[in-house]
C-alpha positions in Angstrom: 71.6 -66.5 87.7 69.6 -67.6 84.2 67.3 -64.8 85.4 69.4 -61.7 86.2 70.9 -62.7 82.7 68.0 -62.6 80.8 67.6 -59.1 82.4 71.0 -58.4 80.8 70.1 -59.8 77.1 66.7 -57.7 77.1 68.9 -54.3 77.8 71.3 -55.6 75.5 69.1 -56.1 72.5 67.0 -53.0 73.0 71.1 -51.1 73.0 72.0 -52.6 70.7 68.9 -52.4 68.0 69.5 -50.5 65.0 68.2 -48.1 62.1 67.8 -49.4 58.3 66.2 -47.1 55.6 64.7 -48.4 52.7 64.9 -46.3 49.5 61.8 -46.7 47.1 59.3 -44.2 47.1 60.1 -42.5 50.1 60.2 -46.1 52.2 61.8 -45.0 56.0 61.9 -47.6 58.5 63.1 -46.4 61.8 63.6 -46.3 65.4 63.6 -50.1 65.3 63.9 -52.3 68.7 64.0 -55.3 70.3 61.2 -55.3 73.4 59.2 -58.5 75.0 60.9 -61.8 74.8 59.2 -64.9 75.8 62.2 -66.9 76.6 59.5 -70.2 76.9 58.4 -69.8 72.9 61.6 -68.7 71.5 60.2 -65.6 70.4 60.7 -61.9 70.8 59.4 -58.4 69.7 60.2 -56.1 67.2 59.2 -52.5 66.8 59.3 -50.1 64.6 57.6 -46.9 62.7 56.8 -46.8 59.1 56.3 -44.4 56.6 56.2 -44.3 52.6 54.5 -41.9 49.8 51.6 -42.2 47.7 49.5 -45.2 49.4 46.4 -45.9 48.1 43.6 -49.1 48.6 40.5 -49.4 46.2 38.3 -52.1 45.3 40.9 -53.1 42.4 43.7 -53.0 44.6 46.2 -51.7 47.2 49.9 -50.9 47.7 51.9 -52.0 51.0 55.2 -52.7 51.8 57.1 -56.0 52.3 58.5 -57.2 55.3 61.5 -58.9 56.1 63.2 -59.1 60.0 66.7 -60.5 60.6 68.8 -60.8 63.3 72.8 -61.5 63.5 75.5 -60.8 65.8 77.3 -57.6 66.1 80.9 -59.3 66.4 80.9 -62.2 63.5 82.6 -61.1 60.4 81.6 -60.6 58.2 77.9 -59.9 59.4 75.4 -62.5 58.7 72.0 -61.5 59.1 69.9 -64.3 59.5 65.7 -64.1 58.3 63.8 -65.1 61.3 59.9 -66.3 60.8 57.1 -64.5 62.4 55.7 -66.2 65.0 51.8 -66.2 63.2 50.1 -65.9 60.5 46.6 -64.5 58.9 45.6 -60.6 59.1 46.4 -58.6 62.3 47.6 -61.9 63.9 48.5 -62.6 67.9 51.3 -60.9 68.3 51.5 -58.1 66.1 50.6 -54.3 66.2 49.5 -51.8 63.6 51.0 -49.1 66.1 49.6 -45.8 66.4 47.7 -45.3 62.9 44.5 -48.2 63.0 44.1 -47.2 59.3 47.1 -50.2 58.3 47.1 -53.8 58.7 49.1 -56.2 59.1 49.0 -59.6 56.5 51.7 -62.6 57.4 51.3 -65.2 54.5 50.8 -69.2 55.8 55.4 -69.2 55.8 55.4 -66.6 58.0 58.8 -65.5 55.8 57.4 -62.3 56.2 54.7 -59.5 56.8 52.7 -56.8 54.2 51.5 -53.6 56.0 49.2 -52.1 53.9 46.4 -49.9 54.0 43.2 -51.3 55.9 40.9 -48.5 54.6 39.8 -47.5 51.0 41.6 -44.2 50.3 44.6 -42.7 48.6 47.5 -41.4 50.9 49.9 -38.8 50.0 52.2 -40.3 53.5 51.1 -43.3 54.9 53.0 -44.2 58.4 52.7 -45.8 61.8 54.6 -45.2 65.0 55.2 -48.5 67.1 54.1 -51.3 64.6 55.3 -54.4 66.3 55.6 -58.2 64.8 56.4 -60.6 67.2 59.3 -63.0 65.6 60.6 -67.1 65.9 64.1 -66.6 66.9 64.7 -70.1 66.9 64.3 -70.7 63.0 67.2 -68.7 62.7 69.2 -70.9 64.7 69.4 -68.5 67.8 68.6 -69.5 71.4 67.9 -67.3 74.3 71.6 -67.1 75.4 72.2 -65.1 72.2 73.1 -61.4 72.0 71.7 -60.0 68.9 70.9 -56.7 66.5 67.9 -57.0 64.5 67.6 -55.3 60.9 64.4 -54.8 59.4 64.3 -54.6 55.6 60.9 -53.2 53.6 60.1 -53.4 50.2 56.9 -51.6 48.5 54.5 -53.8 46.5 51.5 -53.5 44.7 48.7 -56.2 45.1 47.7 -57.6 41.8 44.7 -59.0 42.0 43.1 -62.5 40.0 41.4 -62.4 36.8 41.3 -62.6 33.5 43.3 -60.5 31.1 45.3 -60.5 27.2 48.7 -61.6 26.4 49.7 -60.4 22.8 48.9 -57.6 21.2 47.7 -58.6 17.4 50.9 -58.9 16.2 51.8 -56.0 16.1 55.1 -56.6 18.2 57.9 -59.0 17.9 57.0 -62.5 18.4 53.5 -61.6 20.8 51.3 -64.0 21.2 48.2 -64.8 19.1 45.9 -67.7 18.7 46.3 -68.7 15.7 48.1 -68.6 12.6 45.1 -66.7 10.5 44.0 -65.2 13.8 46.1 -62.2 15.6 43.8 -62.4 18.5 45.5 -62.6 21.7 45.4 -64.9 24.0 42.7 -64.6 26.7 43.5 -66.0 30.2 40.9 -67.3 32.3 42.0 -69.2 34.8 45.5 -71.2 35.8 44.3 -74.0 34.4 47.0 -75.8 32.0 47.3 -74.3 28.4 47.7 -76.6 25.3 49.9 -74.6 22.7 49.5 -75.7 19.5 50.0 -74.7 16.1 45.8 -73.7 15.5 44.6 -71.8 12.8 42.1 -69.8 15.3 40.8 -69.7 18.6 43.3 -71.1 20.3 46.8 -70.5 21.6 49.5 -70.6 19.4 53.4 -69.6 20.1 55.3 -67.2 18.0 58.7 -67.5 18.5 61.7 -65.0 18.0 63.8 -67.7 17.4 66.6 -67.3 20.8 69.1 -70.4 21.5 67.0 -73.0 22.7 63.9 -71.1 22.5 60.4 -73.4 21.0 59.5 -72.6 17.4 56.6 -70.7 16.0 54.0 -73.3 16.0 55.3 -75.3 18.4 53.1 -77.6 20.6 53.5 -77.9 24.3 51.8 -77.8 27.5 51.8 -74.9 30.1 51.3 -76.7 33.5 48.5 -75.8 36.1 51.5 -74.8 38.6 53.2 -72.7 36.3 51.8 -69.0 37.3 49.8 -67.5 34.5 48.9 -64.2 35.9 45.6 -64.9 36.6 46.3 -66.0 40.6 46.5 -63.1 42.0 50.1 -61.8 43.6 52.0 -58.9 45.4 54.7 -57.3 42.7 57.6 -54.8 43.5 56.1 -51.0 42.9 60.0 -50.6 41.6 62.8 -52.1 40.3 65.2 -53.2 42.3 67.5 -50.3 43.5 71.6 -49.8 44.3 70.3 -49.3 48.1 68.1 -52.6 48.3 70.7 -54.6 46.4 73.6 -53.4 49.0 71.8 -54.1 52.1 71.5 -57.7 50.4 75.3 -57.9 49.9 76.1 -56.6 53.3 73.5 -59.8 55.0 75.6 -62.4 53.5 77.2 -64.7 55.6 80.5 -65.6 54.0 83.2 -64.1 51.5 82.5 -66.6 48.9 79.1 -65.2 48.8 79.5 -61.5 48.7 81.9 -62.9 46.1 79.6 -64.3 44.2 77.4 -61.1 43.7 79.8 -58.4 43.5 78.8 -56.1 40.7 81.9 -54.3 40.2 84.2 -57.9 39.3 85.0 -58.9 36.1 81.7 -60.5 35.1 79.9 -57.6 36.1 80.8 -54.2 35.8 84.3 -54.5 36.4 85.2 -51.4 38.2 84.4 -49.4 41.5 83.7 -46.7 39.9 80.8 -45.1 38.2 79.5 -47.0 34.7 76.5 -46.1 33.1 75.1 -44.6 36.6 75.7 -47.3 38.3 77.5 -46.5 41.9 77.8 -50.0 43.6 81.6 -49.7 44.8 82.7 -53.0 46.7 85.9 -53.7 48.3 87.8 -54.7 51.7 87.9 -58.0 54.0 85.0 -59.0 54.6 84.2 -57.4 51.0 81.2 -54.9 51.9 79.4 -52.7 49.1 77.8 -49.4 49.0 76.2 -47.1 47.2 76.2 -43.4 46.0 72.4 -43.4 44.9 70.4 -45.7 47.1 67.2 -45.0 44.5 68.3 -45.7 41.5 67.5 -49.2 39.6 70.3 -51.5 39.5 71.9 -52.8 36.3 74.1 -55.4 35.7 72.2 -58.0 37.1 72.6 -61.5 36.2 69.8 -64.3 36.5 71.9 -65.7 38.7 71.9 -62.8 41.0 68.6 -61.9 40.5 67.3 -65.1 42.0 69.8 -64.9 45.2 68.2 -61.4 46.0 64.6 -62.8 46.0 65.5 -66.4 47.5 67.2 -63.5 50.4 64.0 -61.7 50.0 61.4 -64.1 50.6 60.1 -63.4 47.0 60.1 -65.2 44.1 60.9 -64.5 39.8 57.9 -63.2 37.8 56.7 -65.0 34.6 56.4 -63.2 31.3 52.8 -63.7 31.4 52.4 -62.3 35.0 54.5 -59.2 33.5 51.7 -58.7 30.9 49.0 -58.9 33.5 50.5 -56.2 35.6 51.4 -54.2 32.6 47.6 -54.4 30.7 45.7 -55.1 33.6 42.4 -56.7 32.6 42.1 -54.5 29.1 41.9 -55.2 26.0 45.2 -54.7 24.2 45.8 -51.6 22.2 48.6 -52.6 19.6 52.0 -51.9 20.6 51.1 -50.2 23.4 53.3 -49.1 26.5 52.8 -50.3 30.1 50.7 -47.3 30.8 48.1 -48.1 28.2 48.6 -45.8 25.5 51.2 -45.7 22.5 52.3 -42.3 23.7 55.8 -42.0 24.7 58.5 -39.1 25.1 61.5 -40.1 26.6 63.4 -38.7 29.5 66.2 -35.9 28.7 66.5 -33.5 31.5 66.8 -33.9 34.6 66.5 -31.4 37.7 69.3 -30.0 38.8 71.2 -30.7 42.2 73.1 -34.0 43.4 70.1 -36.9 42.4 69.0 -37.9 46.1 66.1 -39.6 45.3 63.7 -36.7 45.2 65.3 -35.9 41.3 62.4 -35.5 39.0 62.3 -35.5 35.1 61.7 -31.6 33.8 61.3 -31.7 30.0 57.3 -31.9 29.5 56.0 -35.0 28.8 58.5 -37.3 29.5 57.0 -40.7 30.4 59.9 -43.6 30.1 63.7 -44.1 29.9 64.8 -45.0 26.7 66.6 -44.2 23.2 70.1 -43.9 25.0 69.6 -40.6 25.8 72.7 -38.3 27.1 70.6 -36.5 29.9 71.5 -33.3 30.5 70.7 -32.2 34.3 71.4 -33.9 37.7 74.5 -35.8 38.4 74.7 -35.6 34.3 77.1 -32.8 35.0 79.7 -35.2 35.9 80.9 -36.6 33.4 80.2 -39.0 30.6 79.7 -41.8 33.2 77.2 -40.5 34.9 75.0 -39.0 31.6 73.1 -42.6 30.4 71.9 -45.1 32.0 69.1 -45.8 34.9 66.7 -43.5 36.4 65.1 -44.2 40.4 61.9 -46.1 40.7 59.2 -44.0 40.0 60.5 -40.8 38.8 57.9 -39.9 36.1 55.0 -39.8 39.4 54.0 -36.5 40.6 50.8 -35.8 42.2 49.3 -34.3 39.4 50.4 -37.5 37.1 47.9 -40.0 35.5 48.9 -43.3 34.5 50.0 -42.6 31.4 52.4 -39.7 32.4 53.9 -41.1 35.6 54.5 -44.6 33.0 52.3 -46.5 35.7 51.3 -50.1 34.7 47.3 -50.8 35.5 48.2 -51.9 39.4 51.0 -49.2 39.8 53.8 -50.9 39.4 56.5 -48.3 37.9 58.8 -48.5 35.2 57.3 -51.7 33.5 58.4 -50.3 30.4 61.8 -48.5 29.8 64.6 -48.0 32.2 66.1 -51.3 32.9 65.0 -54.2 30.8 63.8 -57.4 33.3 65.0 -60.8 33.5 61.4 -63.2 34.1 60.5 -66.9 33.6 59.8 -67.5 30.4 56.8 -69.7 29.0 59.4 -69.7 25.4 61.0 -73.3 26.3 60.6 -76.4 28.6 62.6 -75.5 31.2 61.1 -72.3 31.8 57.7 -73.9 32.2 58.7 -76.1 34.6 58.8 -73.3 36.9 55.9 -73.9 39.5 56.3 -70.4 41.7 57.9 -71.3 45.3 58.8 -68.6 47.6 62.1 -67.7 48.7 62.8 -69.1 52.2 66.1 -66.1 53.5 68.2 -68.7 52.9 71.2 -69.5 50.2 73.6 -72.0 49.2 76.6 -72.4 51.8 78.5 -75.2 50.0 82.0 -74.2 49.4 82.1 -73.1 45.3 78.9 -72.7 44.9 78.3 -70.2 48.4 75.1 -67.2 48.1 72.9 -69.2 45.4 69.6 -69.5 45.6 68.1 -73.0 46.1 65.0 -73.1 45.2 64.8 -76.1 42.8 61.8 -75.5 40.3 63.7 -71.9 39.7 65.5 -71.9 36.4 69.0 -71.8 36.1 69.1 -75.1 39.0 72.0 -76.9 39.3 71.9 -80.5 38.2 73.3 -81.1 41.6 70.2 -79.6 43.5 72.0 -78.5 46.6 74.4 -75.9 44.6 71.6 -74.0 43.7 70.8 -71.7 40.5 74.1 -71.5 38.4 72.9 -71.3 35.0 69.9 -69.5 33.2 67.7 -72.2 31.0 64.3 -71.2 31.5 64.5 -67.3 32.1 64.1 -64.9 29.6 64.0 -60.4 29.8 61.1 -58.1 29.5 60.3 -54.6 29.0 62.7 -52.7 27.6 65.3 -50.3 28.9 67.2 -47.5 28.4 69.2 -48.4 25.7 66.7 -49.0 23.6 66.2 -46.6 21.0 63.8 -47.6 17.7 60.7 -45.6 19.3 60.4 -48.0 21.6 59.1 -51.1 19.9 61.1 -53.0 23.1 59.3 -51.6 25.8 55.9 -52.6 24.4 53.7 -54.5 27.2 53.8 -57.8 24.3 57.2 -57.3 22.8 58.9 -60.7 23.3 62.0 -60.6 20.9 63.9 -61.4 24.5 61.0 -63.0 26.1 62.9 -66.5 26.2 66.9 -65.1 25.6 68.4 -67.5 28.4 71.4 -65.3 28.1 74.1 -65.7 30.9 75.4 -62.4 29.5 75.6 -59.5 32.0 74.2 -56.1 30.6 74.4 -52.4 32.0 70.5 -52.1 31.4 69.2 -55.3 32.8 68.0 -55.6 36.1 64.6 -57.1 37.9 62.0 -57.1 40.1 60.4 -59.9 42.2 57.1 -60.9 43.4 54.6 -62.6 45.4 52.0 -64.9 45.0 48.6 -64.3 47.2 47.4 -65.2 49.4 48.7 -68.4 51.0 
């Protein structure tokens, strides 16, 4: 009997397997399935194929795209989509397939939360992809046993591998409250290592906090210490290519397992935007029992993005918050600064007005000549500009200003090629500004959220800031987080999107803006 049912379950979950596209540059992942299942392990397969745009490995560094595979019942409601563990871990590990192109690999990190295909070979790629790429999962740390009938969802993200070293924070002073070494010295500070820094209020030669004076944030001068486990930027890590967009954010939503958290990130309540309808570009509409959200323009960066939510995405995610300093590593790369310069290295910028015409899809492109970032409040003419009002400012998709013919400074590419570092939508990081912040020590995400009653869809990872005193309720607050970059509001020439410009670097703000989002990474390579 047990075996003409597992006969059963296998056509079942192969029927039953479905299709989940990915929107960053050009991210599809499709025809997925569920084939071998070893009963005896608790594991089973998962296939799929793979394709994205504009791959590349070098000697600096590579692109690749994250991983995650759930499973969930077709007739719970609402739909909970549970992260399951791979089964191993280490490159091209028992168990997995690189499918029908052997110029990818496959890398599953020591928590097995996830996978990284990336390139294998040294190369650019205008269209990387693989037919049949198959990672072999742990059912059973999702709570499933082999009496189950399941879907499975696989959910991508594309990185870029940042790798260790040294690099500069600050910028001379010639932005708002960057970081110098001393109080006669504009120097910036040089990281070496993640060894702990002693802040102190030196003369020269040393490290020395400026402050731009935010509620609760350390004064100029101040002396602390910056702990070993706090991540400096000089450890090497995976960061998102692109912020996070409407598409990623709604498949995150739609995973959750309860009411009270979808509740608790719907973007379109009274804390957030506080309408179904388009504001500022943003399309996130979310309604009905069990409350499920979608999405006009899968592409585009999201806004109104609390810290709060930001942290439940990349606990979901298997991810983790970036520090301010990691921000500057991936922005500068291992450079010397160039005063108030942009994430692509130069202090030339032209902002976004026009854009091409046609519904935006995710293949829109900027047309006025030399635009490079999304800033000044601009009214763009173009696109879905023509309407209305609501659809005229706000965020562009990831990675809009990259064409083939584009060099980093006119595709606004930080050094690694991570897009949109500067301009667009501002970021909310882990600040280095107060004592909560640097208490962060950069755990992973595990899939998994809060599920006590009140406090349902938080993240719970408890060196993240914004922890609940009561551990198990997860991030509430936002002590210890701070914004970076710049956005698409800002007007001024600029001066916010500046690689060191830290006038928000350590604003804890639990204010919800319509040009703040985020982006999530990494660390390599446990």
């Amino acid at each position: 009997m047990k075996k003409i049912f597992f006969i059963i379950f296998y056509i079942f979950i192969n029927f039953w397997a479905n299709v989940f596209y990915v929107y960053g540059n050009n991210l599809h992942i499709t025809n997925v399935s569920l084939k071998d299942r070893f009963p005896d392990n608790g594991t089973v397969v998962v296939e799929f194929d793979i394709s994205w745009d504009n791959s590349w490995r070098t000697k600096i560094n590579h692109d690749g795209v994250w991983i995650t595979v759930r499973l969930y019942d077709p007739t719970s409601s609402p739909i909970y989509k549970k992260l399951c563990k791979l089964a191993t871990s280490g490159v091209n590990p028992e168990g997995t397939n690189v499918g029908d192109n052997s110029n990818i690999e496959i890398y599953v990190p020591k928590d097995r939360i996830g996978a990284f295909i990336r390139p294998a070979v040294y190369g650019k790629f205008h269209s990387m992809s693989s037919k049949g790429v198959r990672l072999t999962i742990d059912y059973k740390t999702a709570g499933f046993n082999k009496m189950d009938e399941v879907k499975v969802s696989v959910f991508g993200i594309e990185m870029v591998y940042v790798p260790e070293g040294s690099f500069y924070a600050g910028d001379y002073d010639v932005s708002v409250a960057s970081l110098d070494q001393g109080s006669g010295d504009s120097d910036p500070w040089y990281i070496s290592s993640e060894d702990p820094i002693i802040v102190s209020n030196c003369v020269k030669d040393g490290y020395r906090y400026v402050s731009a004076n935010n509620e609760g944030e350390d004064a100029t001068g101040a002396s602390f210490r910056i702990p070993d486990t706090f991540p400096k930027g000089y450890a090497s890590f995976y960061m998102m290519k692109y912020e996070i967009n409407e598409g990623e954010w709604v498949e995150f939503v739609n995973s959750l397992p309860s009411e009270g958290a979808r509740a608790a990130h719907d973007l379109t309540d009274s804390m957030h935007k506080n309408t179904d309808s388009v504001k500022f570009r943003n399309t996130i509409k979310c309604s009905g029992v069990p409350l499920t959200c979608s999405t006009q323009r899968p592409a585009r960066a999201l806004t109104y993005l609390s810290w709060k939510d930001l942290a439940a995405f990349l606990d979901w995610a298997g991810l983790r918050p970036m520090t301010e300093l990691e921000y500057e590593k991936a922005a500068r790369g291992p450079f010397l600064p160039v005063g108030g310069e942009f994430a692509w290295g130069t202090v030339n910028i032209i902002p976004a007005t026009t854009l091409s015409e046609g519904e935006e899809l995710g293949d829109e492109t900027v047309v006025n000549p030399g635009a490079n970032a999304n800033y000044n409040n601009i009214s763009f003419s173009g696109g879905d500009a023509v309407r209305g009002e609501e659809y005229a400012k706000g965020a562009l998709r990831g990675g809009i200003f990259a064409t083939k013919d584009s060099n980093r400074e006119s595709a606004g590419a930080g050094y690694y090629g991570a897009m949109e570092l500067s301009g667009n939508v501002a970021e909310r990081v882990v600040t280095i500004g107060n004592a909560t912040g640097r208490k962060f020590k950069g755990t992973h995400g595990d899939g998994y959220l809060t599920t006590i009653s009140g406090y349902e869809g938080n993240a719970t990872n408890e060196d993240w800031p914004g922890i609940n005193e009561i551990v198990s309720y997860g991030v509430t607050g936002t002590a210890g987080s701070g914004i970076r970059g710049g956005s698409w509001k800002d007007g001024d020439s600029g001066v916010r999107l500046r690689i060191s410009d830290r006038m928000k670097a350590a604003d804890s703000t639990d204010t919800i803006f319509n040009d703040v989002g985020g982006r999530g990474v990494r660390s390599c390579c446990e």
